[in-house]
N, C-alpha and C positions, 0 to 999 in steps of 0.2 A: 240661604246663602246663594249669591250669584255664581255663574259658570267664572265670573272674575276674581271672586272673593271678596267681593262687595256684600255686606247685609243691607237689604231695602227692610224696612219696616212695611208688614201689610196689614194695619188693623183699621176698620170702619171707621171712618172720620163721622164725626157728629154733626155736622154742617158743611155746606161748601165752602168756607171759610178753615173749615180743618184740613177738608179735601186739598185745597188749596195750597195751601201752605205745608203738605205733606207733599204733592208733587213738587213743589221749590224744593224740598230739602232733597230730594231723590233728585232731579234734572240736576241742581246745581252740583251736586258731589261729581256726575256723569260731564257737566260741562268743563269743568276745572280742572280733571283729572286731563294727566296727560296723554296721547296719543299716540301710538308710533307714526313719523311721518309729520307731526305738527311744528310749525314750522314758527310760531309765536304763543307764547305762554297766553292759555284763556283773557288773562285781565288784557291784555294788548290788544288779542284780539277784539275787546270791545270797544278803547279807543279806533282800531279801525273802522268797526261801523260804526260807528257815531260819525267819522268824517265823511263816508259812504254814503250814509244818509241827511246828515245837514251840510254837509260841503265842506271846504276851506274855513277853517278860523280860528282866532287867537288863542294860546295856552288856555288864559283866563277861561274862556267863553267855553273849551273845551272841558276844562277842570268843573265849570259851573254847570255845561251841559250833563254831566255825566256823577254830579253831586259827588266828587272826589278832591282831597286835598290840593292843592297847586304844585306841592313839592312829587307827588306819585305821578299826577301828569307829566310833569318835567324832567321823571325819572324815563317812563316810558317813553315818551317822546326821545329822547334822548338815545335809548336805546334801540326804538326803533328806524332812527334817523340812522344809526350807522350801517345799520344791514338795509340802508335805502328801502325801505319798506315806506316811508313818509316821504313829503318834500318841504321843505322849508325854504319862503319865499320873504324879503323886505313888505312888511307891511305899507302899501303905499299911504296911507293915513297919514303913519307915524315910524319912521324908517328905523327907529330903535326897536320894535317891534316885527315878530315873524308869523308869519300866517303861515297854520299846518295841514297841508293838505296829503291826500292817500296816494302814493305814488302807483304806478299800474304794476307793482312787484308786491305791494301791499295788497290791491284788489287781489292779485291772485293768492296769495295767501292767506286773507279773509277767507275766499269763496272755497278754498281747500278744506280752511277752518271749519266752514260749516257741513260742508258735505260729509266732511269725518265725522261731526256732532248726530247730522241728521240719520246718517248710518244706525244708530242706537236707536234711534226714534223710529225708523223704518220697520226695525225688528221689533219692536215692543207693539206696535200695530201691524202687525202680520197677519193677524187672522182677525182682525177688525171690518167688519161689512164697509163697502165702499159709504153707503148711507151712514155707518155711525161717526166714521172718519170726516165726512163733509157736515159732521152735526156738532162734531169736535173742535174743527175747523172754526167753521161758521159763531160757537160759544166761545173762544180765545181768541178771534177778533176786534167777538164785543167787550170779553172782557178786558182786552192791552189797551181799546180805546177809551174805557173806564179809567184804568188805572192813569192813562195819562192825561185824561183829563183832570185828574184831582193832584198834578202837580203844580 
């Protein structure tokens, strides 16, 4: 049991393919769970970087970037649009059309997002050698660049 009252599972993975997917299941309970101080519920916070990192653009494009329904996008959006956390601008293409961009009240509340996330991460490598951390590093690199490659 955690000092939270979270149970982690700690048994020998058989492959790095267990490994794997046994830290998914442990990060993501830690990512999702709420925070004191959080300021957007996890799933929003990924529509924000998603805009963060590929810029302004349409529901669709954002619903498809992020392999989510159109209706959950539109929920989010929506909600995040009222606490001005996004901006919503006339798509000049197609004026019926809104292009969704990260407003600088979103940046900072992403960037809050994660510093709170990373906090956990910090403490769970604490007595990590500075060389196993940049070995860490360096193999979760390669592996996010795998994984997106194969989308």
């Amino acid at each position: 049991m955690q000092p939270n009252g979270s149970v982690v599972e700690a048994t020998e993975a058989a492959s790095a393919e267990d490994a794997f997917m046994q830290l998914m299941m442990a990060a993501g309970r830690r990512f999702r769970a709420r925070v004191d101080g959080d300021t957007v519920e996890p799933s929003q916070a990924s529509l924000l970087y998603t805009l963060k990192c590929r810029g302004a653009m349409r529901m669709g494009d954002i619903a498809e970037a992020m392999l989510l329904d159109a209706s959950t996008v539109s929920r989010h959006v929506h909600q995040l649009g009222e606490r001005g956390l996004i901006a919503r601008e006339p798509d000049p293409e197609d004026g019926r059309a809104r292009i969704i961009a990260l407003s600088p009240a979103g940046a900072a509340s992403l960037t809050n997002t994660f510093a709170q996330r990373r906090e956990f991460i910090t403490a769970a490598l604490g007595d990590w050698s500075a060389a196993d951390r940049d070995r860490l590093r360096r193999d979760l690199v390669r592996l996010t660049a795998a994984l997106a490659d194969q989308a």
